[in-house]
N, C-alpha and C positions, 0 to 999 in steps of 0.2 A: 353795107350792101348797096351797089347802087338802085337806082329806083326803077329801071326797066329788070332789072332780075329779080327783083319784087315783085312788081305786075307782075311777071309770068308765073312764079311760082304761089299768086293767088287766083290764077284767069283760071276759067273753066275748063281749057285745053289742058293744061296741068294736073288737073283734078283727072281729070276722066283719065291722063294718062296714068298718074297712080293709080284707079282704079282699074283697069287693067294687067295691072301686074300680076305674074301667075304664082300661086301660091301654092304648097305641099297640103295642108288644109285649113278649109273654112268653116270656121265654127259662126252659123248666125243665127243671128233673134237674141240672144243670150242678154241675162241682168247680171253685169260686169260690179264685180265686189274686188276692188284689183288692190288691196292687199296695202294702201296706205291708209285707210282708216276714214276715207274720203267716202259721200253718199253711192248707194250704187247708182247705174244707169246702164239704157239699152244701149247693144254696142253688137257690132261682128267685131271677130277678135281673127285675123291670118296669122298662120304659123307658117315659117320656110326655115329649112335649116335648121331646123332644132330652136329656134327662136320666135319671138314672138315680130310680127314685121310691121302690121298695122293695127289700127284700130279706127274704129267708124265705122258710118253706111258705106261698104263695100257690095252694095246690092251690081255691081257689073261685072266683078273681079271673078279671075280664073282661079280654079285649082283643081288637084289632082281629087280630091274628093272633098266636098261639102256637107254636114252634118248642120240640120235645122237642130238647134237649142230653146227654141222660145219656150220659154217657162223653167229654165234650168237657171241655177247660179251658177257663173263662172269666175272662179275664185285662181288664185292662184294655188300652186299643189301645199298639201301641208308638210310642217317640219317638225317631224318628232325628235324633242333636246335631247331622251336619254333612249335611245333604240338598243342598243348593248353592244349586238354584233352584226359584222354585216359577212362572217365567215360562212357560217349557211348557207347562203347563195351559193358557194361552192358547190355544194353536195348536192341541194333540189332547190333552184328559185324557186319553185312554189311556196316555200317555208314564208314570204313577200305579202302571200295572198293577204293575209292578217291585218296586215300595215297599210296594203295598195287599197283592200276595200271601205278602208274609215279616210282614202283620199290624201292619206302621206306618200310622198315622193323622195323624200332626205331625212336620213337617219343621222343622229349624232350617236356614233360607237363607242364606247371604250366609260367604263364607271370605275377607275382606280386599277381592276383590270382591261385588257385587250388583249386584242388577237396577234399583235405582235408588239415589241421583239421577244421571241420563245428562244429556250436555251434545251440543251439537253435532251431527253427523250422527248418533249414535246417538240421541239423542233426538228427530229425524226419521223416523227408519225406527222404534222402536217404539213413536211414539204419545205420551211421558208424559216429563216432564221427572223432578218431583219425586217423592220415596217417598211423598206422598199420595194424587197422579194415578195411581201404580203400585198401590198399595192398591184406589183405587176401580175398577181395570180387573180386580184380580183378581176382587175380591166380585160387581162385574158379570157378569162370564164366566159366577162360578160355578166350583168347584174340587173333584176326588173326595177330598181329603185337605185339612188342615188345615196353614197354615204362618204359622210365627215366621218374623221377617225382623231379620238384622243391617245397621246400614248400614256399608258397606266401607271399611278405612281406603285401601285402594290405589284404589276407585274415586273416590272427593272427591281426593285428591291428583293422580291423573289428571287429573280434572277442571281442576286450579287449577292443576299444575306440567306434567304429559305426564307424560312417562319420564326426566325429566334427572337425574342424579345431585346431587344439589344440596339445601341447606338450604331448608326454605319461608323466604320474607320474614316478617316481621312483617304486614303486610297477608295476604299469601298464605293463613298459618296462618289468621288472621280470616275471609277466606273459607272454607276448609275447615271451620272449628266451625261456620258460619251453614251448611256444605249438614248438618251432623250435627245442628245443631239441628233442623232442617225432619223432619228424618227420623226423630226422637226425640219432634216434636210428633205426626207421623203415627199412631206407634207403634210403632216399631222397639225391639227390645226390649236393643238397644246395641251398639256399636261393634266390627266386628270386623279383624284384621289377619293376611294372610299374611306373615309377617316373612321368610319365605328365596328368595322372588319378585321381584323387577324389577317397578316402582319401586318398591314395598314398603321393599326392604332397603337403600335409600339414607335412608331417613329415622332422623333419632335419637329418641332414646327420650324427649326431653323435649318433641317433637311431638306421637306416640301420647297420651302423659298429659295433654296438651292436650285432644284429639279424647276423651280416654278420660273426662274431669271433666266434658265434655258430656253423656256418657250419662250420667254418675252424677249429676248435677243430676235426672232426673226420674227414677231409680231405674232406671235400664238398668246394664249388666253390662260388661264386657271379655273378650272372645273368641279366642282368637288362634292362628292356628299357628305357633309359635315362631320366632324367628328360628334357631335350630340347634336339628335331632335328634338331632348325633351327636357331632364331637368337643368340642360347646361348650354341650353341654346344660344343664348343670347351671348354667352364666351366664345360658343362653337360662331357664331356669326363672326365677332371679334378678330375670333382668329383666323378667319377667312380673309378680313378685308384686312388685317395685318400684313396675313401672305402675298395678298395684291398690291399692295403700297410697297413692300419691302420688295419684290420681286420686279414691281415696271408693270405688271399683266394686268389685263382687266380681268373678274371675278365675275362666275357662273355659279349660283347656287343650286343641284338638283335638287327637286321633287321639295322645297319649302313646306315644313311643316311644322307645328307644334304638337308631339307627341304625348298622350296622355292629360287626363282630364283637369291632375292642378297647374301644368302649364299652355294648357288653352288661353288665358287671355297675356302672357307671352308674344302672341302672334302682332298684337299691336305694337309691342317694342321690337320686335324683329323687325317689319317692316319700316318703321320708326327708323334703326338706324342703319338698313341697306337708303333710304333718302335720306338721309342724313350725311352718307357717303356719295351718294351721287351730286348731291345739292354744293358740295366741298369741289365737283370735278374728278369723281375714281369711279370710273366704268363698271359699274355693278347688276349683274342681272339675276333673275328667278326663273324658275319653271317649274310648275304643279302640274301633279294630275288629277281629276275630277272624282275622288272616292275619298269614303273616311277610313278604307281598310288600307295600310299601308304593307309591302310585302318586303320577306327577309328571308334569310334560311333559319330554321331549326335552333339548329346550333347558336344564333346570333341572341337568344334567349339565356343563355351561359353565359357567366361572366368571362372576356375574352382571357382573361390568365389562363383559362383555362386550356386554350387552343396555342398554347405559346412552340409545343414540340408537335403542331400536325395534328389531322385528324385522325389518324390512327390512333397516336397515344389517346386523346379526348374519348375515344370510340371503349376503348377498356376500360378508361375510367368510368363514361357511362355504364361499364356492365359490371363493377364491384357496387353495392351495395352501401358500403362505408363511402366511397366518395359520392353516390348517389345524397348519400343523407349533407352529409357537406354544402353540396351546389344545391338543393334543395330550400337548406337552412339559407345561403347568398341569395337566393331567389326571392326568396321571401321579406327577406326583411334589410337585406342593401341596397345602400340609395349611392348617387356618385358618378354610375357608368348607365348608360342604357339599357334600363332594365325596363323590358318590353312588358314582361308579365306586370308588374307594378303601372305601367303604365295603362292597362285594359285595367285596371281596378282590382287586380288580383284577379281576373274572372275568366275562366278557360271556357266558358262561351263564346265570350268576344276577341278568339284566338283559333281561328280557319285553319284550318290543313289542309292542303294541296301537293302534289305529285311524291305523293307517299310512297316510298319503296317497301318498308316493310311490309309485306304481304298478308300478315292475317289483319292490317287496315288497310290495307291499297282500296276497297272496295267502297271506303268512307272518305274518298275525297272532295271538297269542299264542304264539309262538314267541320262544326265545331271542336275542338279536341274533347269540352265536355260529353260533347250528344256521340262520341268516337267510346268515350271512355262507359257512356251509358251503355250503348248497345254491346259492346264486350263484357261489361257485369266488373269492372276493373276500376282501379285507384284512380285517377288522372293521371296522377305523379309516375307511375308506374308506364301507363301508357306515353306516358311525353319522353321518359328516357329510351324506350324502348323503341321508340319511332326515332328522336336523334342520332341513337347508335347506326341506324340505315340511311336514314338524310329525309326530309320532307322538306317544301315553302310553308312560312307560317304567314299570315294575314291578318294581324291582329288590327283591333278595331279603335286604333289609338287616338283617333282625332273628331273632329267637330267639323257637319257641314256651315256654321258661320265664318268657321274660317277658309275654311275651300273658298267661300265668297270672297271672304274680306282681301286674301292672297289675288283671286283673280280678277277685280277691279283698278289692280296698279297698272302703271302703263310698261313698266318695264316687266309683269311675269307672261310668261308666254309659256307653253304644253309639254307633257310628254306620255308615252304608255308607260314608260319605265321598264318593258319585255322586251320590245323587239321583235323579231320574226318569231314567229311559231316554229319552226324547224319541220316541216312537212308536217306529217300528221299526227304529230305529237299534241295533247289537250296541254295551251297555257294554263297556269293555275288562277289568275287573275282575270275579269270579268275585260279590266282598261286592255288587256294586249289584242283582244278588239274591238273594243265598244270606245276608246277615251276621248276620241276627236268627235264621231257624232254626239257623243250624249252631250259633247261640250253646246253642241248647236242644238238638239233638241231639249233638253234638260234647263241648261243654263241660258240657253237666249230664248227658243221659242216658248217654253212652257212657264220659265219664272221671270223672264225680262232682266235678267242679271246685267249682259251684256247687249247690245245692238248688235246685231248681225256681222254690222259693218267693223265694230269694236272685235268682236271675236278672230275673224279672218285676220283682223291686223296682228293677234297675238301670236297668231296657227303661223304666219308667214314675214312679214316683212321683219317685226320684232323678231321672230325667232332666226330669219335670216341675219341680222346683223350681227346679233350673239355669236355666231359664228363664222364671220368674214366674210359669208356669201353675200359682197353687193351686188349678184345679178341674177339676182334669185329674191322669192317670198313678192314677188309686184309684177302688174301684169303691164309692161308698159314697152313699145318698141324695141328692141334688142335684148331685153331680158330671156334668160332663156323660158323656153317655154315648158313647166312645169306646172299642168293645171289640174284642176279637180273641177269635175260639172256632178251637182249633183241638187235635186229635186228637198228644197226646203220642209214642204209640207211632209214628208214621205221618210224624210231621216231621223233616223232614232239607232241607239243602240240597243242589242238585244242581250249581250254575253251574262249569264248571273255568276253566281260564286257554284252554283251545282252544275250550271252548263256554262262552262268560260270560254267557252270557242265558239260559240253559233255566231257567223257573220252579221257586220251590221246593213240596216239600210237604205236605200235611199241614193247612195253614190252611184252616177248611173257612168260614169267615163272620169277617167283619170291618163294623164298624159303626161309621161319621163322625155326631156329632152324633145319634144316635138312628135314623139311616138306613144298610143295606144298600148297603154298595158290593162288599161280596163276598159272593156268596148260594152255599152247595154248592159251594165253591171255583171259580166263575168269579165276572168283574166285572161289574156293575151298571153301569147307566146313569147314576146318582144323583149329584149331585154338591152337597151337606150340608157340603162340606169352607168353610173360613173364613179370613181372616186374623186371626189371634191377637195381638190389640193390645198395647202396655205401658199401663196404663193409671192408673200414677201421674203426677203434675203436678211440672213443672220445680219445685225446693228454691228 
């Protein structure tokens, strides 16, 4: 650069002219936590365009409306890795509020299932065959929040096989890669698998890696909730970073856990060899959420043979008697597959129930199935099949807070609720689908020192944005877009319990999608700025 266009764009004339520039809004006074892990410091932050424009004393600068922040943290928005779905917005954005008020802005969608490609009668009742049809109905709608979309490996299987226990054909497989191509040209940001779910957990690992070299053709990822949390972890990891090496993709682990009490110190070798892989050069990441109750359905308490022909057939066998005694006896004393019950210690205490359909317990929700089975005057056993045959969430109490810590002190795990929207006025069953991001910050940084401040945000944002392609997002730095969260340090906590799972959290007093106001003075806006978040590399 020559040295008279130096001088000028360090002279004073210069200055004052950028500071004058007019801006859509000015956020000032604020303590800037901007999402690289860097100390905070005071700063005005201008948004134009959906982006962020400057930063510094901007004490002369114009804009359309100004908001004093002094005493507020201004972070970048959060990213929750496993949001489920972002198909609700459809029906009531407000379903959002749940997410917008703990200060997340981008949902990552899709855990083995998604919302698209649907076949058959579900692709009748919602409208949209393919994940591009489903893209254009989101951006049409209009959305309060921003969502990444994985495409499912259980929904394309569904698709081409049902629920049969069985190998895909060689043809079959080729259809499965052609629905994951479609949905990786749409922009789907890569493939993901619930591996301990029905049909999920009938498929081998050399189909995944199939499904899984589709996404990594056009720079998509590998996503998975492992096939085993607990007595089989350390293989289920294995075979994850298998998938990732054999396939090209880099590896996303949800919701990292060691299930059950004699694989608790597990948790050291898990993490042991996700840096053990990374330290080699294979893109491996995590994501936890802040609780020791992890959630499932009902059913996922059965050993999965059992769900091989649908929940209907499963639902009859629940109601004979003879096969009641059977899966009873499996329950009890088989070890091999994720046996959740075995994993709480045999103890149907520490085994929650939530959005109970059966009706003479609907009224015992977030209660224990014991304290369910006490106040009925009933078996337990009796009680747990009888609430399976209708469907409940169970929330067994499988884990250990040393390791919640130990998981979230790496540099690579970073957040999620594991719910997603609440869906309007429907009670989540889980306390995380709105308490997971403050309690991350009240709980874990301001009350035990776990993390620094500045450590946590980096996990909530920039980590969590890389995870999934977003580099212009999770950092609050000139042309990023602007995707922020302001919210009063002293004052956040979460409040959701297991008997009341929906009380908002709080403390988050503004949150901001795309340059827009979807939380103003801690209620929600009308606004709906939110996007679908493309992959936007081209097939290799």
């Amino acid at each position: 650069m020559p040295i008279l266009a130096l001088a000028f764009l360090l002279s004073p004339l210069a200055a004052s002219a950028a500071e004058r520039e007019h801006y859509d809004l000015l956020l000032k006074g604020g303590r800037v936590v901007d999402g690289t892990g860097a100390p905070w410091y005071h700063a005005d932050v201008a948004i134009k365009g959906g982006r962020v424009a400057a930063i510094g004393r901007l004490k002369d600068s114009d804009a359309d409306r100004t908001l004093n922040v002094a005493g507020l943290i201004v972070a970048p928005g959060f990213i929750d890795m496993m949001g489920q779905t972002g198909a609700s917005f459809l029906n009531d954005p407000r379903s959002a509020d749940n997410l917008l008020r703990q200060g997340i802005t981008t949902i990552n969608a899709g855990e083995g299932s998604s919302d698209a490609p649907l076949g058959g009668k579900e692709a009748e009742s919602a409208g949209w065959t393919t994940m591009a049809e489903y893209f254009n109905r989101l951006d049409k709608a209009g959305m309060p929040m921003n969502v990444a979309q994985t495409v499912g490996h259980t929904q394309v299987r569904r698709i081409v096989l049902g629920d049969t226990d069985r190998k895909a054909t060689a043809e079959e497989l080729e259809r499965m890669k052609g629905l994951v191509r479609e949905a990786m040209e749409a922009g789907a940001i890569g493939v993901s698998t619930a591996l301990i779910y029905p049909p999920a957990v009938y498929a081998p690992t050399e189909e995944i890696v199939e499904l899984a070299r589709v996404a990594g053709s056009f720079g998509g990822g590998y996503y998975t909730h492992m096939r085993n949390e607990g007595d089989r972890l350390l293989e289920a990891i294995d075979e994850a970073l298998e998938i990732g090496r054999a396939a090209g993709t880099p590896v996303h682990i949800f919701h990292l856990k060691a299930a059950g009490r004699a694989n608790w110190p597990k948790m050291e070798q898990a993490i042991a060899r996700i840096k053990a892989a990374r330290g080699g050069g294979q893109q491996v990441g995590a994501d936890i959420y802040p609780y020791i109750n992890n959630g499932l359905g009902i059913t996922a308490l059965i050993h999965p043979r059992h769900s091989a022909e649908g929940f209907q057939a499963l639902k009859k066998k629940l109601a004979d008697p003879a096969a009641r005694a059977r899966i009873k006896h499996e329950i009890e004393t088989e070890a091999g597959w994720e046996n959740w019950y075995r994993h709480v210690g045999s103890d149907w205490d520490k085994i929650v129930l939530v959005q109970i359909n059966a009706k003479p317990y609907a009224q015992h929700n977030g209660e224990s199935l014991a304290a369910i089975a006490r106040a009925a005057g009933k078996d337990p056993w009796d009680v747990f099949f009888e609430i399976a045959q209708e469907g409940a969430a169970a929330l067994p109490q499988s884990m250990t807070e040393a390791n919640v810590i130990r998981a979230m002190r790496e540099e690579f795990v970073s957040f999620c609720t594991d719910m997603g929207p609440a869906g309007g006025p429907d009670v989540l069953g889980h306390p995380r689908g709105y308490g997971a991001f403050p309690r991350i910050i009240a709980h874990y940084v301001r009350d035990l020192g776990i993390l620094s401040l500045e450590q946590a945000i980096h996990r909530m944002t920039a980590v969590a944005a890389n995870e999934l392609r977003l580099y212009d997002r999770g950092r609050i730095t000139p042309g990023a877009a602007a995707d922020l969260v302001l919210f009063d340090l002293d004052r956040t906590r979460d409040r959701s319990t297991f008997a009341a799972p929906n009380l908002p959290a709080e403390g988050i007093t503004h949150v901001l999608v795309n340059g827009l106001l979807v939380i103003e003075a801690g209620k929600p806006t009308a606004a709906r700025p939110g996007r679908v978040l493309r992959l936007k590399e081209s097939p290799q």
